[in-house]
Structures are given as C-alpha cells and as structure tokens.
C-alpha positions as CSV (number, residue, x, y, z in Angstrom):
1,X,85.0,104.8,112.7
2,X,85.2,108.4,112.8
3,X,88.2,110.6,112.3
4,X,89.7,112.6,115.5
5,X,89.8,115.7,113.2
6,X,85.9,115.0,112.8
7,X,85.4,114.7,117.0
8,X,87.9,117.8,117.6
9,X,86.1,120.1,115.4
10,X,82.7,119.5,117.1
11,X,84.2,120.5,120.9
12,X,86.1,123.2,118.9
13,X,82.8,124.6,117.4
14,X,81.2,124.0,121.0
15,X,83.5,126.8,122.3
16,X,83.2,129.6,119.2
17,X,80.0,128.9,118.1
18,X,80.0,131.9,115.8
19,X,80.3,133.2,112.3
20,X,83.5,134.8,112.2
21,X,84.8,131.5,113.6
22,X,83.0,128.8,111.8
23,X,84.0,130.5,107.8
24,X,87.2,130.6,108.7
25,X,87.5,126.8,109.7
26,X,85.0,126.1,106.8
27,X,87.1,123.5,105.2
28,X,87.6,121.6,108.7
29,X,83.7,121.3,109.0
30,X,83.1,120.4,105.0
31,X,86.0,117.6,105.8
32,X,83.7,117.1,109.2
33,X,80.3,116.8,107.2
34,X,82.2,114.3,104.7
35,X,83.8,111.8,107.3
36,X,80.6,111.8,109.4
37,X,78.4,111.3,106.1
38,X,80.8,108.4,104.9
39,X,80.3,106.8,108.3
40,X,76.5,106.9,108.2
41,X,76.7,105.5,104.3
42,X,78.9,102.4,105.5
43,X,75.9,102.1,108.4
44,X,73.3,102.2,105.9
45,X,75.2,99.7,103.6
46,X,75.8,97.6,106.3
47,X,71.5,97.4,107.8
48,X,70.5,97.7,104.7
49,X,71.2,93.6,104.4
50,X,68.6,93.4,107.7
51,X,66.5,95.9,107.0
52,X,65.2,96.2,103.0
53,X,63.4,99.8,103.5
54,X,66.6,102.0,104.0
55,X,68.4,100.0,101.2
56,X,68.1,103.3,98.6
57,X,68.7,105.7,101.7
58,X,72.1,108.1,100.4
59,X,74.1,109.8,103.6
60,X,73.5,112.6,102.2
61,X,69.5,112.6,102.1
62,X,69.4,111.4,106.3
63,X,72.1,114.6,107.6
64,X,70.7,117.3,109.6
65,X,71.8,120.7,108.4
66,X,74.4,121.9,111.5
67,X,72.6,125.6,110.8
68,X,70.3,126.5,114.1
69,X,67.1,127.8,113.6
70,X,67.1,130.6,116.2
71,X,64.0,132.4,115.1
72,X,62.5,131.6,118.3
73,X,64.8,130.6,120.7
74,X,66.9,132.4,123.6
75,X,70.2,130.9,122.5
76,X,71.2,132.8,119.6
77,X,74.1,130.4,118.8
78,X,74.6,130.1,115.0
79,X,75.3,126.7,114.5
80,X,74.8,123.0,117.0
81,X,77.3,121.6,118.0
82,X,76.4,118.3,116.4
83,X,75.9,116.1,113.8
84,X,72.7,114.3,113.5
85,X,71.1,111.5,111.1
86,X,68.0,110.0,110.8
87,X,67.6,106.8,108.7
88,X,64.2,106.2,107.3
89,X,62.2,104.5,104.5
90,X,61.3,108.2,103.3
91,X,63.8,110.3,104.2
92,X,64.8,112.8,107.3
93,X,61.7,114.3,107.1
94,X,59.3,111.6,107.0
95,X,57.1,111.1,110.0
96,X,57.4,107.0,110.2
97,X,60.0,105.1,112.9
98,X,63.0,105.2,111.8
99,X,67.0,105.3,113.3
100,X,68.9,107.9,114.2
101,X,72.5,109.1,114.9
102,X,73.7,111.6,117.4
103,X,77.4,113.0,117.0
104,X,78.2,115.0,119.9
105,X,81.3,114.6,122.1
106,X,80.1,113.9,125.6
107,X,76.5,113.1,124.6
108,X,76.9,110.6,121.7
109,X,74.1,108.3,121.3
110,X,72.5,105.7,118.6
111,X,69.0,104.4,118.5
112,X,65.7,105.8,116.9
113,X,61.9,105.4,117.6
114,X,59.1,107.8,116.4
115,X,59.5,111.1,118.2
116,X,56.7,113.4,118.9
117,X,54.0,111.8,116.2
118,X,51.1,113.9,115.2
119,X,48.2,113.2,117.3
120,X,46.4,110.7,115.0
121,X,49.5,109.0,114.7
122,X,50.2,108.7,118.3
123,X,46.4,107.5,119.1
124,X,47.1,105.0,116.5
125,X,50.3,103.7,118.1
126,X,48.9,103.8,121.6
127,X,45.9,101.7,120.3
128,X,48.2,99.0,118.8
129,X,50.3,99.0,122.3
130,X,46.7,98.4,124.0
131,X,45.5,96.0,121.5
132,X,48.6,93.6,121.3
133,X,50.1,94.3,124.4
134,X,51.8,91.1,124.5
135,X,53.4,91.0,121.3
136,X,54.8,94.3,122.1
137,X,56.3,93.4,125.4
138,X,57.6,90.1,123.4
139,X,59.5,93.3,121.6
140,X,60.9,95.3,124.3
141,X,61.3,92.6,126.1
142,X,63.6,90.4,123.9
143,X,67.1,90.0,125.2
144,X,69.0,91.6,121.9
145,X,66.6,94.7,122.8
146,X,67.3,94.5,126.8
147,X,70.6,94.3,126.8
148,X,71.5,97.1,123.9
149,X,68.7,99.8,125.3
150,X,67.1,98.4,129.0
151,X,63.8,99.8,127.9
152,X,62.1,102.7,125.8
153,X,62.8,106.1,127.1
154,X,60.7,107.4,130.2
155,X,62.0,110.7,130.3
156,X,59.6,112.9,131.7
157,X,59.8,115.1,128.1
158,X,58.3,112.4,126.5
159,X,55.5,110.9,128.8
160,X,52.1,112.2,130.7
161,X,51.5,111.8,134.2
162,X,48.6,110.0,133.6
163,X,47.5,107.4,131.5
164,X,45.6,109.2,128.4
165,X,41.7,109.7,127.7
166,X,40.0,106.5,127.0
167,X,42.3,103.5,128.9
168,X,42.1,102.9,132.4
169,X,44.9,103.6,135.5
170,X,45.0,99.9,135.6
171,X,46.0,99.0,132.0
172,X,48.7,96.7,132.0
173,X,50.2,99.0,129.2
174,X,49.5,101.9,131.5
175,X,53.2,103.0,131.7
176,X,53.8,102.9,127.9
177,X,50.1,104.3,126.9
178,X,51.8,107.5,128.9
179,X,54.4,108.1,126.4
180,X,53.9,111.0,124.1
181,X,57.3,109.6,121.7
182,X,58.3,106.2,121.8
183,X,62.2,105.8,121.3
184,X,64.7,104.0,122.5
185,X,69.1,105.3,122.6
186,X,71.9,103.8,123.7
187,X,74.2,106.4,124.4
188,X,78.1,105.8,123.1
189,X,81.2,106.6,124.5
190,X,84.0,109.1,123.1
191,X,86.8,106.5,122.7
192,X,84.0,104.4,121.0
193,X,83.6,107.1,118.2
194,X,87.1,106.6,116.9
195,X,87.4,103.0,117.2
196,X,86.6,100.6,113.9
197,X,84.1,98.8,115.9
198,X,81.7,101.6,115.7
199,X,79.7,100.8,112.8
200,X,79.6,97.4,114.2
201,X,78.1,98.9,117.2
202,X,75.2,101.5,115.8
203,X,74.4,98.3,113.2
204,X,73.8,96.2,116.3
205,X,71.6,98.9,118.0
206,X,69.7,99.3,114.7
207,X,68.9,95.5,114.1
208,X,68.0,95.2,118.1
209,X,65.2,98.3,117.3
210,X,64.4,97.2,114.3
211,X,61.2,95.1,115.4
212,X,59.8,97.9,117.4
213,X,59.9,100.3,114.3
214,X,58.0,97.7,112.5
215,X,55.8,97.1,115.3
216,X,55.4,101.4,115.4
217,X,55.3,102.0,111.6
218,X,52.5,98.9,110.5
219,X,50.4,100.6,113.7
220,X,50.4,103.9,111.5
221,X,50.4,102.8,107.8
C-alpha cells in the first residue's frame, strides 16, 4: 500500500507545478519518492518468486526521474505529476518487455508490454505474431490474461490503419500486425492505492503479462 501523504502530494504538485513550490515541499516529495520506491521493492520481492529475471532489480534502479524534459515541448511544467516504474531484466532503460507502474491520482494504472520498439525490433516481433499466431492468441487469450487486461491496447497511438508492408489485409493477425507498441494496463482505482491489497493486485497483473513478455522478449533476443 501506499501512504495518503504519498497520493496527496501528487494532486498537490498537479496544482503548483513549479519551482518555488516544489523546494519548498522538498521533504514531502523525498518522503513521496521513498514510500512509492518501498512499494515497488515489495512488488519486485514479491514477482521475483514467478519471474527469475527481475530477481536483482533494486526500486531504486526502475524510478523515473519526476524532472520533465521540456526542451521541446509546449508545456513548460517543471516536474510530472507522477511516479512511474518500469521493471525489467536490464533496467529502466532497457529496450526488452518488461512491467511498469503508473502513480497518478485519477489515472493510475499497472501492466507493461514493449512500447515503441526500434524498427528491427518491432519487425521481429510482428514476425513472431505471424509465425506462431496461435500460440500467441493461446497468450492473450488465457483467462488470467482476459480477465486482468480484456486485450492488448488498440489505442490509435499505438496502431497503423493498415496492416504493414509485407502481410496481407486478410491475415488472421491482421489487427495485432497493426500495432506499432504492444502493451497491455489495467488501470487502478484511487481507493485501491492505499489499501494493503495493492501489491497483491499489481503482482497479479504482472504474473497474468508475464507470458506475453516472454513471448515479446525471445521474438527479439
């Protein structure tokens, strides 16, 4: 579970997102960082018993920094307003599958996939999806998988309107050779962000994506 204080400084941030503001409630969001990167330790403690590769992962290695890089963006906002961890065999920055964790009040949501792979990577994956179709369905199909995420993400930000070079309209893969990322989120409630069940929760949504980031990850080793 996470701490109120933790959930109240996030919406807090959300309305002062500025410099002045943020140094002098330093210590709230260093208290913040700390409760939210003890959480994601007991998650990787807990997966770690299902799934081997994240077993060295530290808390501190998978947290997004909560600085914004504005450089080239409109929004000149200093910091997000939230927390972000990505769990993977190699680190935050590594371009394999992997799981991640999204802290923001209102739009809280656990899951992972590969997101936006290199174009190698992405032919790679497609290819596997043609190739062994039916395995992968077996995959997104399974019931622990249905009934924690429905189905991979469709959102238009992450799929083509027509099937890529080199497969047919009438692939029976069709709809998932579109996809340009292929992840999966369930998204989470406020009240369930406080309560002791979620770490029960997120590890349940990890082990139900788990076969799909093995399925993604031996397409591009």
């Amino acid at each position: 579970m996470l701490q109120i204080s933790t959930i109240k400084f996030l919406k807090d941030l959300k309305k002062n997102n500025n410099r002045p503001w943020f140094e002098k409630n330093r210590k709230v969001y260093e208290d913040a960082k700390a409760d939210f990167a003890t959480f994601i330790q007991t998650v990787i403690d807990k997966h770690s018993k299902n799934d081997s590769t994240i077993k060295e992962q530290l808390a501190k290695n998978c947290l997004f920094r909560i600085n914004r890089d504005v450089r080239f963006s409109k929004d000149k906002s200093p910091y997000k307003s939230n927390m972000g961890a990505s769990i993977n065999r190699n680190g935050k920055k590594s371009l394999l599958a992997g799981y991640y964790f999204h802290l923001e009040p209102g739009q809280c949501f656990a899951g992972g996939g590969i997101w936006m792979p290199m174009p190698d990577d992405l032919k790679k994956v497609r290819q596997e999806v043609d190739y062994n179709f039916a395995d992968f369905k077996k995959i997104i199909g399974a019931k622990k998988f249905k009934s924690v995420y429905g189905d991979l993400s469709h959102h238009a930000e992450y799929k083509l309107s027509r099937v890529p070079k080199g497969y047919n309209a009438d692939n029976p893969a069709a709809e998932y050779l579109k996809l340009k990322s292929f992840v999966a989120m369930v998204n989470l409630k406020d009240t369930d962000l406080t309560s002791k069940e979620l770490a029960k929760k997120t590890v349940a949504a990890f082990e139900a994506l788990q076969p799909l980031l093995t399925f993604i990850n031996n397409s591009i080793q």
